[in-house]
Structures are given as structure tokens and as C-alpha cells.
C-alpha positions in Angstrom: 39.4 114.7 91.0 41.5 116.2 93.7 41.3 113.1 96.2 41.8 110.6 92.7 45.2 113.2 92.7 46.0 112.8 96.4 45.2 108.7 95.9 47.7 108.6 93.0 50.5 110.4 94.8 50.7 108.7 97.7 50.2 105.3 95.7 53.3 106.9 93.7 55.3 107.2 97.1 54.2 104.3 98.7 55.7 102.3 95.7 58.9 104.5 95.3 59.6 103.7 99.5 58.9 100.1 98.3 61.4 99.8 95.5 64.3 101.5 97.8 63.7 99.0 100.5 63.8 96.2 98.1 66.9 97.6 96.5 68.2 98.4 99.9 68.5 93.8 100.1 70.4 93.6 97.5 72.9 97.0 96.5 75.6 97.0 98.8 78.1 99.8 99.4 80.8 97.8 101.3 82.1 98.4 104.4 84.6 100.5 105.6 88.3 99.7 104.0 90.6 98.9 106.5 92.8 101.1 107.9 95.7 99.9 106.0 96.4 98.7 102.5 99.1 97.2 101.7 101.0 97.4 98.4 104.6 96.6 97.0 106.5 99.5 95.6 109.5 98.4 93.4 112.8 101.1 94.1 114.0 100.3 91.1 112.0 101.3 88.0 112.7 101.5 84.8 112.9 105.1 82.7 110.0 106.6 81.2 109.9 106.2 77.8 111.9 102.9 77.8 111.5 100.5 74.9 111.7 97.3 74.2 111.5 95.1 71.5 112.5 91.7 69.9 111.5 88.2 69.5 110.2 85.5 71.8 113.4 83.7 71.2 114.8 86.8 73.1 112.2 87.5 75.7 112.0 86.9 79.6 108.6 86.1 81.1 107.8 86.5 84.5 105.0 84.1 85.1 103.3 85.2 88.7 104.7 82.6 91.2 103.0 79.7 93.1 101.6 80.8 96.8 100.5 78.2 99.5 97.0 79.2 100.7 97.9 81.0 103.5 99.4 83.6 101.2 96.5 83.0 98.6 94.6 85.8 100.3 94.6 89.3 101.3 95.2 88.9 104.5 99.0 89.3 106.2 100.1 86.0 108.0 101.9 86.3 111.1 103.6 83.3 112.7 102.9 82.7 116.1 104.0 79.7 116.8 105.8 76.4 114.5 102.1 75.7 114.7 100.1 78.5 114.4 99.5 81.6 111.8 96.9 84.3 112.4 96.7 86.9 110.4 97.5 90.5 111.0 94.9 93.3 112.4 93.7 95.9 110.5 95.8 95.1 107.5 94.9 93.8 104.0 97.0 93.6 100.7 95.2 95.7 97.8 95.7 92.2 95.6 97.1 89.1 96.5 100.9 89.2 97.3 102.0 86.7 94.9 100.5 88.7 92.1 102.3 91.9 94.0 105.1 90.5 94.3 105.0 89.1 90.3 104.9 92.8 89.2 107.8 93.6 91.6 110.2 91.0 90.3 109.0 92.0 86.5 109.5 95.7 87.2 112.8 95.3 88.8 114.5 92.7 86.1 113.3 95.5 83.7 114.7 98.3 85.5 118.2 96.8 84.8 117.6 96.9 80.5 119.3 94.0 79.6 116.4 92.1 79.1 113.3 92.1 77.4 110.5 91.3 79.9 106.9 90.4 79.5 104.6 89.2 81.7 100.6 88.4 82.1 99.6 87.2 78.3 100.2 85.0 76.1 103.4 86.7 74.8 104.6 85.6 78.5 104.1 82.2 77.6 105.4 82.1 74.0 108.6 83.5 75.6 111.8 80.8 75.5 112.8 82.1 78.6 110.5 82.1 81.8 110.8 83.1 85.4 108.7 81.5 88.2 108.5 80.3 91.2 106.9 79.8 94.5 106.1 82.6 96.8 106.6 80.5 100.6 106.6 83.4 102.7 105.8 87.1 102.8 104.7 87.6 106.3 105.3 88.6 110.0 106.8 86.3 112.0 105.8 87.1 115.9 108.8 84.9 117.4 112.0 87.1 116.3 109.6 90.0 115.4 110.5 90.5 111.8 109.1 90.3 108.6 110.0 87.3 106.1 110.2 87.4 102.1 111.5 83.8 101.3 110.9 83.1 97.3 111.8 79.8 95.4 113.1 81.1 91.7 112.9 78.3 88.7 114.3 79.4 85.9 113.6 77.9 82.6 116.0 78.4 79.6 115.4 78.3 75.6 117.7 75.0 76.0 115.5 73.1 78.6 118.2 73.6 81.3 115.9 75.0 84.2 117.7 76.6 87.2 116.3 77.3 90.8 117.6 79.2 94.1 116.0 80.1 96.7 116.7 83.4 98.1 115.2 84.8 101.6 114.9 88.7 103.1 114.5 89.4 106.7 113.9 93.2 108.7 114.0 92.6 111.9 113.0 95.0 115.1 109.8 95.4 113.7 106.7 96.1 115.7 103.8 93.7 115.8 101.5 96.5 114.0 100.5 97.3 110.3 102.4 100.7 110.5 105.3 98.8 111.0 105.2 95.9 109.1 103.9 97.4 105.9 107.6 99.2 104.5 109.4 96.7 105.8 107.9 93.8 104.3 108.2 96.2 100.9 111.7 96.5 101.7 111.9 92.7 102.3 110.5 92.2 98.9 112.4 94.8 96.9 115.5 93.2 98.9 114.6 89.6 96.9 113.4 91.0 93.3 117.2 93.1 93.0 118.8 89.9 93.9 116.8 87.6 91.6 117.4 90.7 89.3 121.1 89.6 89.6 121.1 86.2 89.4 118.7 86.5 86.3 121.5 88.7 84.7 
């Protein structure tokens, strides 16, 4: 009876060593993040406790813009060259930057309470008014070593007029590294969303 025992536990550990290694192929605990995330953080936001309310007839929706696919990732593009982008080292965006940047212009336009702003529903579609856009450039660029926000704004009305304007932030002296380019592409972008804040109205 005690070697039937002995049998059965080892059987038992045997099969429990067999089950990790087999879930060991197919659980996954990532790697290591990178040792920089990037984010945008809008310097203007609204009050706490703000309130909004009205009808689609009176809202603003800020439809996340258009990105080429070099900006369709969460990578940061530098430009090296008219011919050449690589991608900066050790640095990643926590979401992709036109969706970033989407929340920035939203936050911002709201921060200045003449408006009321939706954004990412269907109430942002049902909205007569609508911001969007394409998102050309939020990168480094290695030849003048800055960092470039460029932004194409369309602006649709309730009357079918639709408005565009491109506007376009640059911070220059900045070093080649993600310490460096990570406020100052926030800054370039916060730069953009106050001034299609303004244009808005």
C-alpha cells in the first residue's frame, strides 16, 4: 500500500511538471516595457464638475483623425533623410498618436466651455457639427533636430459648408533621445489643439 502511495504521488508530480511545461508554450507574460512611454497630456483641462448638455443640433464631435501608416503605430518616427524614417529607440506611445492626439484636441476645445463636445460614439456621429482631420506628422525630425506636430483640420458645419486649415508646431534644439523628445512633442501637440481650439471658436 505504501509503494501504490509513493507510485501515485510521483505520477501526481510528474503530471503537475507536465501541465506547467505545456502551459509554459502558450501563457506569456510579456516582455519588459520599454523604458519610455509616451503619452499626450493636454495643459488645458476643463474644471471638475463641468457639465454639459444640449442637442446634437448643438454638439461638436471630434472624430479621431486620419494617420498615414507610419504614424499608425506605436512607434515614434524620426526623419532621417527626404527618404528615410526609422523609428526612435527605446520609445513607444501608450496608444496610437492619432487616437492621443484625438483626446487632446477634444479635451482642449472643451476646456474653453463654449462648446458642447463629444467624441468616440455614436452621439459623435449624430452631432451637426464634426471636427477631423488628418494627423501628417507627430515625430522627430533628425535634420533640424526638432520635433514636428503638423495636423490637417476639416471642419464640417450643420449647413454642409466644411472648412479646413492646416496648422503645424515645431520645438527645436531637441536631442535625438526619448528623454528629450517626449515633452516636447507634448508641447508640440498641446501647441496645435489651443490653436484649433481657437479657430474652432
Amino acid at each position: 500500500m505504501r509503494d501504490f502511495a509513493m507510485k501515485g504521488t510521483h505520477k501526481a508530480g510528474l503530471a503537475a511538471i507536465a501541465m506547467a511545461l505545456t502551459l509554459s508554450g502558450c501563457v506569456s507574460l510579456g516582455k519588459e516595457p520599454p523604458p519610455t512611454l509616451f503619452t499626450l497630456t493636454p495643459t488645458a483641462l476643463a474644471p471638475a464638475g463641468l457639465s454639459a448638455s444640449g442637442t446634437s443640433a448643438q454638439a461638436l464631435a471630434v472624430i479621431e483623425p486620419d494617420a498615414p501608416q507610419r504614424l499608425d503605430v506605436a512607434r515614434v518616427p524620426v526623419q532621417v533623410d527626404a527618404a528615410t524614417v526609422a523609428y526612435l529607440k527605446d520609445a513607444v506611445w501608450v496608444e496610437k498618436p492619432a487616437r492621443l492626439f484625438g483626446r487632446l484636441l477634444a479635451e482642449t476645445i472643451r476646456s474653453k466651455q463654449t462648446r458642447l463636445v463629444v467624441e468616440g460614439s455614436d452621439t459623435a456621429y449624430a452631432a451637426a457639427t464634426k471636427l477631423s482631420g488628418h494627423l501628417l506628422e507627430m515625430g522627430y525630425d533628425a535634420g533640424s533636430s526638432s520635433v514636428v506636430v503638423r495636423f490637417d483640420a476639416v471642419l464640417r458645419q450643420p449647413d454642409g459648408q466644411i472648412l479646413t486649415r492646416r496648422f503645424e508646431a515645431k520645438v527645436s534644439g531637441v536631442a535625438p533621445d526619448a528623454a528629450s523628445v517626449a515633452p516636447a512633442l507634448n508641447e508640440a501637440a498641446n501647441t496645435v489643439a489651443a490653436e484649433v481650439a481657437e479657430w474652432i471658436g
